[in-house]
N, C-alpha and C positions, 0 to 999 in steps of 0.2 A: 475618310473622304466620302465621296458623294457615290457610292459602287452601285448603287441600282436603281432604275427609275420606280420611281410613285406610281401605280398600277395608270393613272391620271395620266401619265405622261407617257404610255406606251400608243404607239399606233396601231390601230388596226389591219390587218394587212386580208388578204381572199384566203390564205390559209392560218389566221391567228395572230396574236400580238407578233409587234416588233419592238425593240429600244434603238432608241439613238445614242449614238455619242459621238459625244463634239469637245476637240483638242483646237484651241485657239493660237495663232500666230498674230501677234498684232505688232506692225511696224510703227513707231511714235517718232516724227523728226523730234529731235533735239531741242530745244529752247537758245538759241544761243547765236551771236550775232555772226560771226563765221562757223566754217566747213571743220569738217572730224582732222584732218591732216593738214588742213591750208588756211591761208588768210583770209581766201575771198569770201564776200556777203552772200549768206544766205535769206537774203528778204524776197520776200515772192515778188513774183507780177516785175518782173524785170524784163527789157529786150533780152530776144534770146540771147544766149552766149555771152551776155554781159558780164556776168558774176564769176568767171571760169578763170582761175592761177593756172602758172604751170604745171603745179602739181597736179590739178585737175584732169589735164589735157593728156597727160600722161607722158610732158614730152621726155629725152634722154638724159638721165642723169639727174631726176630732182626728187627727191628724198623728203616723205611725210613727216611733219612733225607733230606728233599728239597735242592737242585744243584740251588744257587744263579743264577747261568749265565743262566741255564734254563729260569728261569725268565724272567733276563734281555734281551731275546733273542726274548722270546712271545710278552713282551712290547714294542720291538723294531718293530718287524713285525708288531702289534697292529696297532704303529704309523705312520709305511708306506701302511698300508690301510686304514691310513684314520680313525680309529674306534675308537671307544668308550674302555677308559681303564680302568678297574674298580678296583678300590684301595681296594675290598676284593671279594676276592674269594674263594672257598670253594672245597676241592677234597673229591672224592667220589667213594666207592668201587662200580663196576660193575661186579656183579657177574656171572661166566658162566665156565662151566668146559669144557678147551680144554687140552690136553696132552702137548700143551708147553707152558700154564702161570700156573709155579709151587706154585702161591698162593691161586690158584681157581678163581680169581678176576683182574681184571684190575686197576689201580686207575685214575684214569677223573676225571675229572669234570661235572656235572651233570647241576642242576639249576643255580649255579654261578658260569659262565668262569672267565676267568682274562682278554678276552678283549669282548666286543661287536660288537655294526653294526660297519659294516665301506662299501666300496664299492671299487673297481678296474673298472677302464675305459680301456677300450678295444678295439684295432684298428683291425677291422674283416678284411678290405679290406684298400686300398688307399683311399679311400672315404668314410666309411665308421664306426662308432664309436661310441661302446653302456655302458653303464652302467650297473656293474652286483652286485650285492648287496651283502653283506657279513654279516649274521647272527651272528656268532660268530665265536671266535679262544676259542679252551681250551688246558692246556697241558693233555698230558695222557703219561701213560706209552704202551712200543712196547711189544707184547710177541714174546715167542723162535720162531726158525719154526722148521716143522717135515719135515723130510727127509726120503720116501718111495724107493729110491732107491737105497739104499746101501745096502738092504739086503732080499732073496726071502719072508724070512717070518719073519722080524720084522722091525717095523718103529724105525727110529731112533731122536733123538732131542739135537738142535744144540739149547742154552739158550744166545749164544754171546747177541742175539740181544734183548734179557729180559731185560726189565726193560730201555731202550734207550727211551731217550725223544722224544716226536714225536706233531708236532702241529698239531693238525686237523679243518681244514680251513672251514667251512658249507658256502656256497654259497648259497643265496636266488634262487628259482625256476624263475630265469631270464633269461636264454638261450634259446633261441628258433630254433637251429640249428647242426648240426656235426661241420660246418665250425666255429659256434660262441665257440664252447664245445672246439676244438683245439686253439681257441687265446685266452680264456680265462684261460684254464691252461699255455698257453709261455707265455702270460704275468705276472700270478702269479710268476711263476716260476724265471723271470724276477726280478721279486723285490726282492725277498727271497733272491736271487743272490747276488744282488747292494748290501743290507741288511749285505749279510754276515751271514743269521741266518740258512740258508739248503743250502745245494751245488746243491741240484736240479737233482743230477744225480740218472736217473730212472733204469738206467743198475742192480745198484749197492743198488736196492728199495728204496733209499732215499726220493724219492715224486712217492706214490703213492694215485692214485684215485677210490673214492666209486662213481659210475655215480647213478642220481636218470634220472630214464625215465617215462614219460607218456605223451599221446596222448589226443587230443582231436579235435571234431569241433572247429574253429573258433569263438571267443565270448562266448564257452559254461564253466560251471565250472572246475577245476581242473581235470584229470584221476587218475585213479588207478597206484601208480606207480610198477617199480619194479625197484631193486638194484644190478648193477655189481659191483661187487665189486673187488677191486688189480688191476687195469687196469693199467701197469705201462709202457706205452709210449704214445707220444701224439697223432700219428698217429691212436693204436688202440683204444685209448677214440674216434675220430671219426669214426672209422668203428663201434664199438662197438653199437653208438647214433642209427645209420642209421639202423644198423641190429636189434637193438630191437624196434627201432618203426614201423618197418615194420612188425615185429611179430607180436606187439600191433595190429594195423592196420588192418590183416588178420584177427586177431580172432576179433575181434569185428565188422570185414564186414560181417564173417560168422553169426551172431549172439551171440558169445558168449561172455563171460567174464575176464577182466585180473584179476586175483589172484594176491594178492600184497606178492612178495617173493622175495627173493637174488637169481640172478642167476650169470654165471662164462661167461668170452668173452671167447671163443676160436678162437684164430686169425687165426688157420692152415684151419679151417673150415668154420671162415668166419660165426660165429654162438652163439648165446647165448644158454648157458643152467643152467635148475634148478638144485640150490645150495640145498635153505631152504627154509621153510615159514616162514614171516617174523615175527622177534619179535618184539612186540612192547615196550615201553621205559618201563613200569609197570614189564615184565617178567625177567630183570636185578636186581631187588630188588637191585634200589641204594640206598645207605643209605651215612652220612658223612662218610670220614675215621676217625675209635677215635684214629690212633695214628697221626694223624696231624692237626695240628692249622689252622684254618685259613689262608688263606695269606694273608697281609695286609703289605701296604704301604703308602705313602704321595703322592701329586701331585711335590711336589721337587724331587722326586724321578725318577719319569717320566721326568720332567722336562730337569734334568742331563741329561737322555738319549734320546731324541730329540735334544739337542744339538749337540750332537755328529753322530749324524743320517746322512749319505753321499748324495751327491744330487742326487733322485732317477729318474729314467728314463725318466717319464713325463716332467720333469723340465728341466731334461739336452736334452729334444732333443729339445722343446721350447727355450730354449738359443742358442745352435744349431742355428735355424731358424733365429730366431734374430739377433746374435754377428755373424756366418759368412754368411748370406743369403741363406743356403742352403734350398734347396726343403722338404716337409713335408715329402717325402717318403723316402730321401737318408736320413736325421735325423733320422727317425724311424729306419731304415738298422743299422745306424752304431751306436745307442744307445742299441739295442736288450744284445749288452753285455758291461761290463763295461769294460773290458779291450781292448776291439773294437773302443770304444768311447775315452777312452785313450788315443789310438795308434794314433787316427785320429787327436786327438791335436795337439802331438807335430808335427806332420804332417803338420797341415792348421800352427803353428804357426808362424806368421809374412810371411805367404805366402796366394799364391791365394786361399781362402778356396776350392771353388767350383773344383779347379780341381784338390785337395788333396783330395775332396771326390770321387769323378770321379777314382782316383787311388787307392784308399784305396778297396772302393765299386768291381769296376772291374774287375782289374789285380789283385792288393791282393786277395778281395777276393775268387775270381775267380778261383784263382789258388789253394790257402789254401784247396779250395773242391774239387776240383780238385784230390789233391795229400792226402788228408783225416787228414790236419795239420789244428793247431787254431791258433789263434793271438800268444799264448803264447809259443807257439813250430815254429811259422814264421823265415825262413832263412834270408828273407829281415827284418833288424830293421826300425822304425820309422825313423830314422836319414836317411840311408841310400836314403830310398823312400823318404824324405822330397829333399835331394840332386838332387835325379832324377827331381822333381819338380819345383827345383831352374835353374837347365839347358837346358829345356824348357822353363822357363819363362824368361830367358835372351838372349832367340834364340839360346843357343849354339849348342843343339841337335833340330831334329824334332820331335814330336810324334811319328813318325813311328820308327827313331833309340831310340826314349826311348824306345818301349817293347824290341828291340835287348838288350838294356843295360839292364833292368828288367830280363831278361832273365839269361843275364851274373852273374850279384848280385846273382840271385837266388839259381844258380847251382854252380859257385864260391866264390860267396862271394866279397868285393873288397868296394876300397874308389869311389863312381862313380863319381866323378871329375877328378881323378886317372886314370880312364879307361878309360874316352875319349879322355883323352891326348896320354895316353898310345898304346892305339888301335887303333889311328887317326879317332875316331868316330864323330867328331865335323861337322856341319853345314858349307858346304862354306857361305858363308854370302861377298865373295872377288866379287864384280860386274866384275870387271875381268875374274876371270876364268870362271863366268857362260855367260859374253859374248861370251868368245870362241866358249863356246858349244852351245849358242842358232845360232849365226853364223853358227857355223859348221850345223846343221843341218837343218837351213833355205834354207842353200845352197846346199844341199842334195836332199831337195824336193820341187820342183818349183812348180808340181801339187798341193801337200796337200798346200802347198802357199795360191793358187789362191781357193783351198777351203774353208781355215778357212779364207778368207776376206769376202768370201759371204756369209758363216754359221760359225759365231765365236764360235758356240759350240764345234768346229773340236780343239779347243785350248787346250784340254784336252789330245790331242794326241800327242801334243807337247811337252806340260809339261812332260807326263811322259819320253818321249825321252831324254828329257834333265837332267830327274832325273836319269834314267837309265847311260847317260852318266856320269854321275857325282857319279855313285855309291849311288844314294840315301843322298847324304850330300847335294845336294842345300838345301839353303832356296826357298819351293816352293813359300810363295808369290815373292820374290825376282825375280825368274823364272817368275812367271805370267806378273809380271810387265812388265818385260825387252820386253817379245813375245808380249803383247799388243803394247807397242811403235815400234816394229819393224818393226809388222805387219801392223801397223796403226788401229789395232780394235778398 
C-alpha cells in the first residue's frame, strides 16, 4: 500500500518536512426507492415529515424489517471494490442521543460488516496512480436532520431522511495528500455511479465525507488524528486536508499537542473548527440488534449479482485504449462517466475513433461547460456529432467549417448532411475552381512571387489567400499542392 509520501507531497513546515495522512469515511445513501428497515420513500425534496413509517418515528413496538435491495446494493458496491463479501453479518444498535434519531440509537453494523477489504486504484495525475485500501463497507441507518432556521427560539426536525440506507465506505490511512484526498473520493464516486448503488450527488447529501487527518515526520509513527466531519463537496474535502494539517503543523511546531476530536470545515472561512472530543467505539455501547437476525446468505447469491455487475470504469477505459487506440488520458476523460463513455461509442462507432474522441473531449465537451449542460441534457445527439465526423473524414467539409456546422447543430439543431447541402457548406475539392483562384492571385502578386520561391515558408500567406477567396471551402491540402507545383517549391 501507499506507506510514504513522494518527497513532492510532503509539506514544508518552520522546523522541516511534514506528511500527511488521510483515512476516508465516506457515507453513500443507498440507491433504492425505500428506507433500510421501512417502507417509506426515500425520494428528496419532499414536505418535511412526509416520507416518515412508524418505524421511522420510532414509535412502541414496531419492529425493522431488512430492505432486500439494500442488500443487494452493498453487495454489488462490495464487488466493484474489489472486497471481501461476507456471507454473515451482524447489525448493531449504536447508541447516542441526538434530537433527530427518534430511537436513541442508530443500527450499523459494528464487529461484522456485510463486506470487507477491498481497494480503489486511483489516477491522481496523467502519470500518476496509487492504491487506496478499503477496510470495510457496512450498511447503517441515516438520521433526521435539525433545522435551526425556521424559528427564532425553536429547532425544528425534518425525519424524511431517518431511517434511509446509507453505505459507509472506511478507507485505510493511505492518502497522503489534498490532491490524492480529491481523486480518491471522484473516483469512488465513480464507481458507485457505473454501479448504480448512490447517485453521488453531494448538492443533495447523498455522498458525504468524515476526513481522518494527521500529520507526521516522515518515516515516524502514526499522529493524533482529528475528524471532519459532512464535508460534502470534493473541492472542500481538499481545502479542508490542507487547512487542518496546517493546524496540526502549527501546534506541534509550537510545542504542543493535537487532541484527537471532531471538528467542522467551514469553507466561507477557509477554517476548521472544534465540534467534540472524540468518542471512542467502547462509549456507543454497541450491542447486537435483538430484533434482527443475522444476515446471511450463499456465495450463489453473490455470484447472481456479479454477473449482472456493468463494466466498471477501470475496464472500460483499458478497452478504450485497446479496441480504439486512444491515449490514456482521453480514456480516463471520457470514462469519468458512464453516459460519457456511451455517448463516445456510438460516436467512434465504425469511425476514426481518435478523432471522435478529439470531438467528444473538445467541442462537446467544451461546450456542455461551457453552457452548464451534461451528456444527458446535450443539444448535439451522438448521431448527429458522429455525422459531423463522417463529413470530415470523406473530405466533404474541413475542420474549420465542421465547428461552423457544430455551431449550427447546436443552436438549431438539423440533419448535418442536410446542412451542408443546404447551406452550400461543402469543401471545393473541384481542381478547377481552386486553379482559378490560385492563378488569380499568383498574378496579383509578383513580389510575394519571388519571395515564397526563396523562403517557402511565405506559402502560408498564400494558402490563406486562396482560402479566403474561396470563402474558406477549399480543400487546404488541395490548395498547398496546386501553390507548391506552380510555384515550383
Amino acid at each position: 500500500m501507499n506507506t510514504h509520501a513522494k518527497p513532492s507531497k510532503l509539506i514544508k513546515g518552520a522546523t522541516g518536512d511534514w506528511e500527511i495522512v488521510v483515512g476516508m469515511e465516506i457515507h453513500a445513501q443507498v440507491t433504492s426507492h425505500s428506507k433500510l428497515f421501512s417502507g417509506a420513500s426515500t425520494a428528496f425534496g419532499a414536505e418535511p415529515n412526509s416520507h416518515v413509517s412508524l418505524v421511522d418515528a420510532a414509535m412502541p413496538g414496531m419492529l425493522p424489517v431488512i430492505n432486500e435491495e439494500c442488500v443487494r446494493q452493498a453487495i454489488r458496491t462490495g464487488l466493484g471494490l474489489k472486497a471481501q463479501i461476507n456471507h454473515r453479518s451482524v447489525f448493531d444498535r449504536k447508541n447516542y442521543f441526538y434530537p433527530d434519531l427518534p430511537q436513541g440509537y442508530q443500527i450499523s453494523q459494528f464487529k461484522s460488516p456485510i463486506v470487507g477489504e477491498g481497494e480503489v486504484i486511483v489516477d491522481v495525475s496523467a502519470t500518476e496512480q496509487i492504491r487506496v485500501g478499503v477496510e470495510r463497507l457496512h450498511l447503517e441507518q441515516d438520521a433526521g436532520k435539525s433545522m435551526h432556521d425556521q424559528s427564532p427560539t425553536e429547532s425544528f426536525v425534518d425525519l424524511n431522511r431517518s431511517g434511509v440506507a446509507l453505505m459507509e465506505i472506511v478507507s485505510k490511512p493511505d492518502i497522503r495528500s489534498a490532491e490524492e484526498a480529491r481523486a480518491y473520493v471522484t473516483k469512488l464516486r465513480t464507481i458507485l455511479r457505473y454501479l448504480g448503488t448512490c447517485d453521488g450527488n453531494m448538492e443533495e447529501g447523498s455522498l458525504r465525507a468524515d476526513v481522518n487527518v494527521s500529520v507526521r515526520r516522515p518515516g515516524a509513527p502514526l499522529g493524533t488524528r482529528c475528524e471532519i466531519k459532512n464535508v460534502n463537496s470534493i473541492r472542500f474535502i481538499g481545502q479542508a486536508v490542507d487547512v487542518e494539517a496546517r493546524r496540526q503543523i502549527a501546534i506541534l511546531e509550537d510545542g504542543g499537542k493535537i487532541d484527537q476530536e471532531t471538528r467542522l470545515f467551514d469553507p466561507g472561512r477557509g477554517e476548521t473548527r472544534s465540534m467534540r472530543s472524540k468518542e471512542e467505539a467502547h462509549d456507543y455501547r454497541y450491542f447486537p440488534d435483538p430484533d434482527l437476525l443475522p444476515l446471511e446468505f450463499d456465495q450463489a447469491y453473490v455470484d447472481a449479482l456479479a454477473e449482472g455487475l456493468p463494466e466498471l470504469p477501470d475496464e472500460k477505459r483499458a478497452r478504450f485504449i485497446a479496441e480504439y487506440g486512444l491515449p490514456s488520458y482521453d480514456a480516463g476523460v471520457l470514462v469519468m462517466e458512464r453516459e460519457s463513455a456511451d455517448y463516445f461509442e456510438d460516436v467512434a462507432r465504425g469511425r476514426d475513433a481518435k478523432m471522435a474522441a478529439n470531438w467528444v473531449i473538445n467541442e462537446l465537451f467544451g461546450r456542455l461547460n461551457k453552457e452548464g449542460e451534461t451528456i444527458a441534457t446535450s443539444p448535439v445527439s451522438a448521431q448527429q456529432l458522429g455525422a459531423i465526423v463522417d463529413l470530415i473524414s470523406s473530405a466533404t467539409i474541413s475542420g474549420k467549417i465542421a465547428k461552423d456546422l457544430f455551431e449550427i447543430v447546436w443552436t438549431e439543431g438539423g440533419d448535418p448532411k442536410e446542412l451542408v447541402e443546404s447551406r452550400g457548406m461543402k469543401q471545393v475539392t473541384d481542381t478547377g475552381a481552386i486553379e482559378k483562384a490560385v492563378d488569380e492571385i499568383i498574378a496579383a502578386n509578383p513580389d510575394k512571387v519571388a519571395q515564397a520561391q526563396a523562403k517557402p515558408t511565405m506559402l502560408g500567406w498564400f494558402v490563406g489567400q486562396v482560402m479566403k477567396q474561396t470563402g474558406g471551402k477549399a480543400n487546404p491540402q488541395a490548395v498547398n499542392d496546386m501553390l507548391k507545383q506552380k510555384l515550383g517549391i
